[in-house]
Structures are given as C-alpha cells and as structure tokens.
KOLVEXPA-105684 format. One record per residue (C-alpha): z, x negated, y negated. Coordinates in nm, 4 decimals, m for minus. Each point is the difference from the previous one (the first is absolute). Last residue first. Layout:
N
+----------+----------+----------+
:        z :        x :        y :
+----------+----------+----------+
:        Z :        X :        Y :
...
+----------+----------+----------+
//
This chain:
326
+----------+----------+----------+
:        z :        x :        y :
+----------+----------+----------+
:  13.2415 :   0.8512 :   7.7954 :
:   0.0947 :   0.0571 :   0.3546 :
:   0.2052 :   0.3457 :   0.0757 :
:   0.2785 :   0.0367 :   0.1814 :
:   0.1779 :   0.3621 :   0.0751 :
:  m0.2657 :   0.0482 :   0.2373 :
:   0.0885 :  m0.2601 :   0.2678 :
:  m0.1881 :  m0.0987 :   0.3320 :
:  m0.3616 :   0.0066 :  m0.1988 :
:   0.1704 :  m0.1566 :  m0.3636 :
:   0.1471 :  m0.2654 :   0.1911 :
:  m0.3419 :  m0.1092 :   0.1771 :
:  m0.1589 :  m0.1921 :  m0.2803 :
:   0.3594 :  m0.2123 :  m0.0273 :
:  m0.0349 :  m0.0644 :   0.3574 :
:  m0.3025 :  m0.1695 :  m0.0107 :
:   0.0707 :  m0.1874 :  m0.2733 :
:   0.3001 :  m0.1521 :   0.1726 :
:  m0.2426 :  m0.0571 :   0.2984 :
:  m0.2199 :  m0.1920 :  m0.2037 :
:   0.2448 :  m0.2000 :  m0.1503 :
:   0.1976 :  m0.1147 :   0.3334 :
:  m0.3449 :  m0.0827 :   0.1436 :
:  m0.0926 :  m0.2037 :  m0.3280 :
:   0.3002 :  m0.1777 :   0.0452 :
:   0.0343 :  m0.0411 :   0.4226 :
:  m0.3820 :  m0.1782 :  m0.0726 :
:   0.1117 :  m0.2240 :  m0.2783 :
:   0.2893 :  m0.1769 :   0.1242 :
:  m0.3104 :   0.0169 :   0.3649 :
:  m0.1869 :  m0.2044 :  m0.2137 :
:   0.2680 :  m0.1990 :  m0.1817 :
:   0.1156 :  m0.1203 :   0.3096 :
:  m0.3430 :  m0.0627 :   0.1529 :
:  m0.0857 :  m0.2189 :  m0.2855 :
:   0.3249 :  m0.2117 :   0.0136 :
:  m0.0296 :  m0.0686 :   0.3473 :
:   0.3561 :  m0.2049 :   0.0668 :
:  m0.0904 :  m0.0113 :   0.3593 :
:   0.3566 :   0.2102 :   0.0567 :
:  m0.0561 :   0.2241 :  m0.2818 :
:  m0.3464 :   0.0390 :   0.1342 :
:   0.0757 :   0.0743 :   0.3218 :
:   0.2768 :   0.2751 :  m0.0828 :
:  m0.2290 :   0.1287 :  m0.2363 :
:  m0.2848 :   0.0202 :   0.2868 :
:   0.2888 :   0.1913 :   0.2577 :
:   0.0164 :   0.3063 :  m0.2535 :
:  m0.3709 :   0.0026 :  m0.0957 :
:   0.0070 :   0.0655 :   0.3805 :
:  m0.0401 :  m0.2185 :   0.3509 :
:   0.2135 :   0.1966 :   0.1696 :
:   0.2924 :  m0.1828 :   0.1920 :
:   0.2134 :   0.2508 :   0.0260 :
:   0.2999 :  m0.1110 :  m0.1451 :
:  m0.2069 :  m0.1958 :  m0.2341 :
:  m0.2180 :   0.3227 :  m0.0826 :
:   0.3287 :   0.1945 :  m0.0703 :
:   0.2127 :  m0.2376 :  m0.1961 :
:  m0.3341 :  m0.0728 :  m0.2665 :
:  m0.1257 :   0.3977 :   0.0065 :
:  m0.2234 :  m0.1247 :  m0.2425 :
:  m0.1441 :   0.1031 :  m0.3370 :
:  m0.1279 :   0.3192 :   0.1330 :
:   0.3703 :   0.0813 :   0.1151 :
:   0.0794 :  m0.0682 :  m0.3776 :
:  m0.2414 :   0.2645 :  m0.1150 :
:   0.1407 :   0.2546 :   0.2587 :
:   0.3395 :  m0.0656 :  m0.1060 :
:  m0.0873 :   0.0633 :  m0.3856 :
:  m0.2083 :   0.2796 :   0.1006 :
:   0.2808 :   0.1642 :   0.2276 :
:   0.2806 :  m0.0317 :  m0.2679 :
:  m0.2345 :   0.2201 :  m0.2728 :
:  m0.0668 :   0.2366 :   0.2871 :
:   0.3192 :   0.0384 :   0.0950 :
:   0.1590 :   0.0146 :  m0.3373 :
:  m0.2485 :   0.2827 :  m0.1209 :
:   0.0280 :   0.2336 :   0.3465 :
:   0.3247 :   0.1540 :  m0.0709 :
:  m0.0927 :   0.2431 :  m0.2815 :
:  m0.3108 :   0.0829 :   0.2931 :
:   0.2005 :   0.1033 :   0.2744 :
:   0.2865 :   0.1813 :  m0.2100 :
:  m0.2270 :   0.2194 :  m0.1530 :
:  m0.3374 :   0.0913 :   0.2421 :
:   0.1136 :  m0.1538 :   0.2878 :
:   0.4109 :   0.1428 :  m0.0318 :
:  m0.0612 :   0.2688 :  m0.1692 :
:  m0.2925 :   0.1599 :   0.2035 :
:   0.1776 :  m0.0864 :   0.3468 :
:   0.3116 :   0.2002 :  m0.1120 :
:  m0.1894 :   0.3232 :  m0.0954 :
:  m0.0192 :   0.0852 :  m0.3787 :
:   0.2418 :   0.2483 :  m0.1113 :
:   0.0159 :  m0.0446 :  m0.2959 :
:   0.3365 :  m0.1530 :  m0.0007 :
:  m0.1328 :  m0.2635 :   0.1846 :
:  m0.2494 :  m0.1302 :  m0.2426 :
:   0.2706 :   0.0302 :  m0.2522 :
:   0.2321 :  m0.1974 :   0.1948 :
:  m0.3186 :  m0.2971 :   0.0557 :
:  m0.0263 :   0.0305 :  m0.3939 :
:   0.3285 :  m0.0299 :  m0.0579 :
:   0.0860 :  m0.3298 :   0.2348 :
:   0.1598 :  m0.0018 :   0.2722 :
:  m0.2771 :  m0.0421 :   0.2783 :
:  m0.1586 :  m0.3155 :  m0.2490 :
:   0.3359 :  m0.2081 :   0.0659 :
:  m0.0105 :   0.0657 :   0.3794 :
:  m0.3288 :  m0.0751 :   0.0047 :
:   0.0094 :  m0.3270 :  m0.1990 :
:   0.2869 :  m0.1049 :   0.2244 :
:  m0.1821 :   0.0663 :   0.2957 :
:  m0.3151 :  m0.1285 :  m0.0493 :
:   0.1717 :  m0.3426 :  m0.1191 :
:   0.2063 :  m0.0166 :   0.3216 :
:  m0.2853 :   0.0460 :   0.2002 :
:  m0.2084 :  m0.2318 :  m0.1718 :
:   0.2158 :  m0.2902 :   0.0560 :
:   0.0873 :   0.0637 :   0.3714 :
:  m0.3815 :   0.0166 :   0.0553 :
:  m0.0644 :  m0.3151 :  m0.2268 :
:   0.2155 :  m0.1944 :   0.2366 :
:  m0.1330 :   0.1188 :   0.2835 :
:  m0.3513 :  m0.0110 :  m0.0699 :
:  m0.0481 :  m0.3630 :   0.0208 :
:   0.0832 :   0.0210 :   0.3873 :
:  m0.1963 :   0.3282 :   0.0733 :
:  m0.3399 :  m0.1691 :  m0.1585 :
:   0.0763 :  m0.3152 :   0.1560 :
:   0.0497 :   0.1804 :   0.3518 :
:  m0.3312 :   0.1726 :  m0.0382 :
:  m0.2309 :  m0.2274 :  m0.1365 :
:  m0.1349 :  m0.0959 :   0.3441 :
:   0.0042 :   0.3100 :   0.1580 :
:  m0.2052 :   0.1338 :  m0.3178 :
:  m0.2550 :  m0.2209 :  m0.0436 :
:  m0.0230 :  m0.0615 :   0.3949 :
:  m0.1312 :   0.3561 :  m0.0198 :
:  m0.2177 :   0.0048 :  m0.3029 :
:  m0.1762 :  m0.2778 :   0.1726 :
:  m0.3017 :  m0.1728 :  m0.2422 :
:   0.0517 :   0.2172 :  m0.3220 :
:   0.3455 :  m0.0378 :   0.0363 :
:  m0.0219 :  m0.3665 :  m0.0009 :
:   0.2503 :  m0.1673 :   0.2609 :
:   0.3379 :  m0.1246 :  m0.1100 :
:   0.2862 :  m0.0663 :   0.2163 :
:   0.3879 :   0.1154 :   0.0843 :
:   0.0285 :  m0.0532 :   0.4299 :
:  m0.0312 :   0.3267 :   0.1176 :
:   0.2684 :   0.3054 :   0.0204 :
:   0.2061 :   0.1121 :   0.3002 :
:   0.0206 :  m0.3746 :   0.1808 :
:   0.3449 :   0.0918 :   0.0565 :
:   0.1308 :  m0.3518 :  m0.0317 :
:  m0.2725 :  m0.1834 :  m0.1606 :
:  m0.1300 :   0.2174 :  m0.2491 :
:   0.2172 :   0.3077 :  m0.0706 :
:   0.3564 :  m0.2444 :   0.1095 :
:  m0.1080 :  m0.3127 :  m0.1961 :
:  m0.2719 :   0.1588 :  m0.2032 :
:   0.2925 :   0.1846 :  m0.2025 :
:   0.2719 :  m0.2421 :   0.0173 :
:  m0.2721 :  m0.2637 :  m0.1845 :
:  m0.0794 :   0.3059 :  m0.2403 :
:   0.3456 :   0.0934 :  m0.0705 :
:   0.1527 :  m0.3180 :  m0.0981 :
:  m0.3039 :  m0.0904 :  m0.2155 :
:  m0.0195 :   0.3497 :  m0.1710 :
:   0.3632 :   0.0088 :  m0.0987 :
:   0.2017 :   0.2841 :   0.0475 :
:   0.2846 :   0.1382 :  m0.2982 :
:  m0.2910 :   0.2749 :  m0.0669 :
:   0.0075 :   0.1026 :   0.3266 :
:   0.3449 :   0.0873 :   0.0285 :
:   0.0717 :   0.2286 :  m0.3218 :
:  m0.3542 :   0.1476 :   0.1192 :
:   0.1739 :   0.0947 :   0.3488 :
:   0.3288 :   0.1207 :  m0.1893 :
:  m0.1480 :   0.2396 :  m0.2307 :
:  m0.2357 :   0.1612 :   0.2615 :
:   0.3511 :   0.0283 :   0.2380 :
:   0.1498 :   0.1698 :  m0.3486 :
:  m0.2893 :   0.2237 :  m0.0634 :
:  m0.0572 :   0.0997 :   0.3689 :
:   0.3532 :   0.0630 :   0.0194 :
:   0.0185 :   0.2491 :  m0.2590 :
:   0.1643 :  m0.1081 :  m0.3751 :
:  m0.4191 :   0.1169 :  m0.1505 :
:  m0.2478 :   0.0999 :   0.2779 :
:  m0.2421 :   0.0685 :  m0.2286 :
:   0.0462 :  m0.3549 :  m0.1554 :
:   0.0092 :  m0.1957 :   0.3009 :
:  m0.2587 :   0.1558 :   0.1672 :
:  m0.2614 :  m0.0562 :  m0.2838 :
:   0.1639 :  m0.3574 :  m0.0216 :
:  m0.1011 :  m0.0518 :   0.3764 :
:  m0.3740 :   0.1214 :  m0.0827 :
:   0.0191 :  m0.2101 :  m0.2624 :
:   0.1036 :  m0.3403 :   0.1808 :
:  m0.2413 :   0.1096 :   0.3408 :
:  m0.2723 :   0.1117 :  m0.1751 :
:  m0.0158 :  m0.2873 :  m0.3023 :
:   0.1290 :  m0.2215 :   0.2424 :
:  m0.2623 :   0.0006 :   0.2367 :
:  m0.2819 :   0.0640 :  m0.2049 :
:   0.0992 :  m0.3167 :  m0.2113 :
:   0.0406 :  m0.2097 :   0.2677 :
:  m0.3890 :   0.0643 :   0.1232 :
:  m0.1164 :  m0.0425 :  m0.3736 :
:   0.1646 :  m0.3050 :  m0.0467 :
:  m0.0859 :  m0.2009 :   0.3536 :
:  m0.3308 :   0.1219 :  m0.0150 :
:  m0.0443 :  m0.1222 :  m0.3803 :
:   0.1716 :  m0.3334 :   0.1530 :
:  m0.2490 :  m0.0210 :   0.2777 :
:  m0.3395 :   0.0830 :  m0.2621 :
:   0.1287 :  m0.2596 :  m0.2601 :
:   0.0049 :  m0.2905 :   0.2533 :
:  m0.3995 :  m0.1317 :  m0.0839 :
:   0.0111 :   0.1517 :  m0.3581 :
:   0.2970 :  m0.2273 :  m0.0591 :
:  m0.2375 :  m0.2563 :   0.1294 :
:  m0.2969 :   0.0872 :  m0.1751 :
:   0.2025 :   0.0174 :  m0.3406 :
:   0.1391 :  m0.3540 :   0.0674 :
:  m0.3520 :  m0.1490 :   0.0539 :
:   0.0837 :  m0.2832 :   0.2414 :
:   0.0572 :  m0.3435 :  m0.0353 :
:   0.2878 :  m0.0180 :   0.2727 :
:   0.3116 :  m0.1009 :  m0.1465 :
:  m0.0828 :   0.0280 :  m0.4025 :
:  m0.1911 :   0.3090 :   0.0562 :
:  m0.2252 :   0.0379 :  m0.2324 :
:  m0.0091 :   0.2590 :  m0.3217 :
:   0.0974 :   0.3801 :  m0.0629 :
:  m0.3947 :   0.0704 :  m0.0142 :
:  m0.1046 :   0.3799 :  m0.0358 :
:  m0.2603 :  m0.1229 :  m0.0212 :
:  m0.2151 :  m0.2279 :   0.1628 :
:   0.1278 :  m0.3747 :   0.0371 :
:  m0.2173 :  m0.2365 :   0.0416 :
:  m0.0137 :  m0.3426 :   0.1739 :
:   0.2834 :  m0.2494 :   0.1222 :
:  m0.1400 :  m0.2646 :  m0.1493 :
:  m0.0375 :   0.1406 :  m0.3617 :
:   0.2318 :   0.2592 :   0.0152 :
:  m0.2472 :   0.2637 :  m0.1866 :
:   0.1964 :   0.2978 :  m0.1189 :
:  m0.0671 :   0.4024 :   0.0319 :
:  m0.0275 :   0.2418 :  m0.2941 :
:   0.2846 :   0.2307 :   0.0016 :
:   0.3401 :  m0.1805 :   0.2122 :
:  m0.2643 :  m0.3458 :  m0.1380 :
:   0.1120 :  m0.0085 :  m0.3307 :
:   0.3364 :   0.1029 :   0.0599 :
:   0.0163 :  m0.3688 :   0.1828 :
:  m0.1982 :  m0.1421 :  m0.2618 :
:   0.2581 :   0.1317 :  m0.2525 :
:   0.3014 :  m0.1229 :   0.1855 :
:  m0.1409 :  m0.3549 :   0.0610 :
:  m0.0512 :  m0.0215 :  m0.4137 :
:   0.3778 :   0.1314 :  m0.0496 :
:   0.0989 :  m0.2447 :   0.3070 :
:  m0.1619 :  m0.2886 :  m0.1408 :
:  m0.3143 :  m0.1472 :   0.1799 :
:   0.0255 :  m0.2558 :   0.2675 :
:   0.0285 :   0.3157 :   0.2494 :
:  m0.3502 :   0.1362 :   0.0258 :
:  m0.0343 :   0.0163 :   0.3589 :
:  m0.2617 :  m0.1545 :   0.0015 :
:   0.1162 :  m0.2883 :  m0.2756 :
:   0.3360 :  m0.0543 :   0.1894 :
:  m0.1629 :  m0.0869 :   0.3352 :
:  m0.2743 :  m0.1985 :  m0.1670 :
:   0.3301 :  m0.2263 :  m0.1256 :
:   0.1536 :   0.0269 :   0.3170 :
:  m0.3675 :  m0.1223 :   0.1757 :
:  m0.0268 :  m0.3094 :  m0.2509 :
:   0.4103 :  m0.0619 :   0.0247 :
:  m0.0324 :  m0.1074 :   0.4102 :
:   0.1151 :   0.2887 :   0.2366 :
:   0.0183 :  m0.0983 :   0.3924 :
:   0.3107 :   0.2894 :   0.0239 :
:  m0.1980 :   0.2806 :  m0.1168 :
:  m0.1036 :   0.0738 :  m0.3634 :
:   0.0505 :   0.3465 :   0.0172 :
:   0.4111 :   0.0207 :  m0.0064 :
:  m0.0886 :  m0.3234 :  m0.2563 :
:  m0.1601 :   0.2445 :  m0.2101 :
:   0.3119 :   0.1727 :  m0.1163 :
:   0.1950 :  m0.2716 :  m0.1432 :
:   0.3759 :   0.1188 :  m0.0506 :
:   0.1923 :   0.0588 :  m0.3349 :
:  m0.0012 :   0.3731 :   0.0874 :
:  m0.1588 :   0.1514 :  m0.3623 :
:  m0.3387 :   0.1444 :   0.1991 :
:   0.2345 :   0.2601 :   0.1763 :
:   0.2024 :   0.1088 :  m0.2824 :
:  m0.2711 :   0.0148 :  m0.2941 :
:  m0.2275 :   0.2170 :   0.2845 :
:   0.3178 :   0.2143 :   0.0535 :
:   0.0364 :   0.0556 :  m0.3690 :
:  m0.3874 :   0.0270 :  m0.0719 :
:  m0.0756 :   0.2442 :   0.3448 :
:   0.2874 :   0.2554 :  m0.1187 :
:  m0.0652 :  m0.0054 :  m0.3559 :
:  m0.3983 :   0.0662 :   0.0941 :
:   0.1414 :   0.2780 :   0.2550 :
:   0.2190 :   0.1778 :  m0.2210 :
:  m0.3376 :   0.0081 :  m0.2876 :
:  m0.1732 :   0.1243 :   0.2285 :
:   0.2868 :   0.2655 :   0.1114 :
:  m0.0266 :   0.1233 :  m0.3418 :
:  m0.3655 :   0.0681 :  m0.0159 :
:   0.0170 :   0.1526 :   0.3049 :
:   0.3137 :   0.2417 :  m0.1118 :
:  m0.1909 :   0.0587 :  m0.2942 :
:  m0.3363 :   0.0943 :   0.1507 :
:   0.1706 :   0.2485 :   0.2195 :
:   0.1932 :   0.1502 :  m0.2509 :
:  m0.3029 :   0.0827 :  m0.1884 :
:  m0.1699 :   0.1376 :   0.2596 :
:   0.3101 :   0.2261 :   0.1070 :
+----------+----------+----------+
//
C-alpha cells in the first residue's frame, strides 16, 4: 500500500506541474497588457514599467513560469508589493492581493457548500438506488426511475431562483441562503447553507441513484452473488456483504471526481446564491481578466480532483476484495 501511495503522489506531481505549465502558457500568452489593470487610470510609463517589474511580467513567459513555481515552495519578493510566503500562487492583478490568501479567504464556504451537498445526495441518491434495485419492475423502482430521469434534465439556475422564490420569499419556510463560520454559529451555518446544499444536490441525487441501481442490479446476477445465495446465506448478508460492496467501486470513483470539482467551485450554485465561494472568485476573475487568480483556483480544482482520485484508489481494495493494489 506504501508503495502505491508514493507512486500515485509522485504521479499526480508530475499531473499538477503539466497542469499549472499549460494553463500558465495559456493565460500569460493573451496578447493583452496585464499591468495596466494595476496601473490605474492616472498611469504615466515610469509607474507601468515598475508595475511590470513587481510583478515580474517583463520577463519571458518560460522565465515568468519558473519564478512563479519558484515561489508555490519557497515564497517570492514582489518588489513593491512586498513578500510573498509560500505557498505563493502570485498577486492579484485586480486587487494586489496574495492569490493563495484569498482563495484561502473563500475556501472554508465552498468546502461547506461541498461537503453539505455531498451528504445529501450521497444518502438520499443511494439510498433511492438501494430501493430501486431491491425493489426491481415494482413501483417504487419505476417511480425512483422516473424522479432521477427528471432531476437530472433540471438546471441548477432555474431551480435555485424558483426555489428561494416560493421557500424564501413566498413561504418564508427556509432562510435567506448565507454564509456564517461554523465555528462562530453552527446554527446559522446550517440554515443558511441549507437550500444551496438541497439545490446542488438534486442533480447529483438523480445521478447517483441511477448509477447505484444499475451497478446493483448488475452485481445481484452475477455468480458469485447466486452462489452466495445458494448457500443459504440470509438476504441482507448477500446483498451488503456481496452485492453492496461489487457495486460500491463506480460510486466511489464518480463521487471523488465530483467532490474534487465541487472544491473547485460550485460556479452556477454560489452565483445563484450569491455566496461569496472559490466558485463566485473565478467568475470575478474571468470577468476582471485576473490572470493569477485564474490559474490559482485552475490549479486548486486540479490538485483537489487528484487528491481525491488517490483517495479513492487507496480505498478500493477496503470496499472490494477481489482488487488488490500493486
């Protein structure tokens, strides 16, 4: 397992440094003059030019790249806009802030936001698919069917402003969708998170219930699962300890790859919602034209996306037997 480990790290390294280069090469390559976003609109060509020189930009894009990587492990100096501790993913071209500070800053609401969802339609979509699969051709199997055939063809943005309209306004039944530190008010945490978290649920509710279901249904017939119940083995037994866990591989490989992207922004969600996530600060810094804070969070929904796929890869051999890492 050690060994794996070490490989699967050392291989998503190297992902991440491909990653970071190519989106680096395709931010920094726009034929469009940076430092004049920091300049101001009373800029003469002294202050551009010191402009370019803190922020390192009058260099080529191969020598601009390696300071930048540089400084994500030993810190940078900026010159007039002062030091940058590592990690350090650069300056903010709009606001002259540390881009790792302020993904840091609105990291905490979008981890809320993606852990909250998650919970929600990991028991709601499997526990559905668990129905739907015992209760194969029934009713509950076909109306299970038809409800995740529905809410996978709905759009966050349509249902999220129809949501708050009537749960919000109208009925008043839930509060208006905010953030507050759940160290701070675990309370308002949660009534304020709530109607996001059901919203962005729903669509990955109706698509893990029809995954859990087909993957059950295909692991009930097969010969081991027969054999199982030819022993004699109680109906609960084979289907958690043989059908359960044969199925569980494609969830969990599907769920770290949407958890890792839901750490790299909810981006329809939080604008819905108006959350101030990693989500909403790529929307602001494709619109301000921020390369640094692009290719900061680029490289934040990576290395999340990575992590969790290594995750997952550790935990196939505990959920099935018949796989073993080498």
């Amino acid at each position: 397992m050690l060994r794996f480990l070490v490989r699967r790290v050392s291989g998503a390294m190297v992902i991440l440094l491909i990653i970071s280069a190519v989106t680096f090469w395709l931010f920094y390559a726009v034929p469009r003059d940076p430092a004049m976003m920091s300049c101001g609109k009373n800029c003469t060509p002294e202050a551009l030019e010191q402009i370019r020189q803190n922020l390192g930009i009058d260099e080529s894009i191969i020598m601009q790249y390696w300071h930048w990587l540089v400084g994500v492990f030993a810190g940078r100096d900026y010159g007039g806009y002062g030091y940058c501790d590592a990690p350090c993913l650069g300056y903010s071209f709009a606001n002259s802030e540390p881009v790792f500070g302020t993904i840091m800053d609105r990291l905490p609401l979008t981890l809320s936001l993606a852990f909250g969802s998650a919970v929600v339609f990991l028991i709601v979509g499997v526990g559905a698919g668990m129905l739907a699969a015992v209760k194969q051709g029934r009713f509950l199997d076909k109306f299970a069917s038809s409800v995740s055939l529905l809410g996978s063809s709905l759009q966050i943005y349509f249902v999220g402003y129809i949501a708050m309209y009537f749960l919000v306004a109208q009925l008043g039944i839930l509060s208006q969708p905010s953030y507050t530190p759940l160290t701070e008010n675990p309370a308002a945490w949660f009534s304020g998170l709530l109607l996001p978290w059901l919203v962005l649920s729903i669509i990955f509710t109706a698509n893990y219930t029809r995954m859990t279901r087909s993957q059950l249904v295909e692991q009930l017939n097969e010969d081991y699962v027969r054999t199982a119940r030819a022993k004699g083995l109680s109906r609960s037994n084979v289907f958690f300890r043989f059908a359960w866990r044969g199925a569980m591989g494609p969830i969990v490989t599907i769920f770290g790859i949407d958890l890792g992207v839901l750490i790299g922004g909810a981006i329809i969600t939080e604008s819905v919602f108006s959350l101030q996530g990693v989500g909403r600060l790529a929307i602001q810094a494709v619109d301000q034209s921020d390369l640094p804070m692009q290719l900061g969070v680029t490289v934040l929904a990576a290395g999340a996306i990575v992590f969790f796929n290594i995750i997952v890869d550790a935990v196939y051999a505990l959920i099935d037997p018949r796989i073993r890492l080498a």
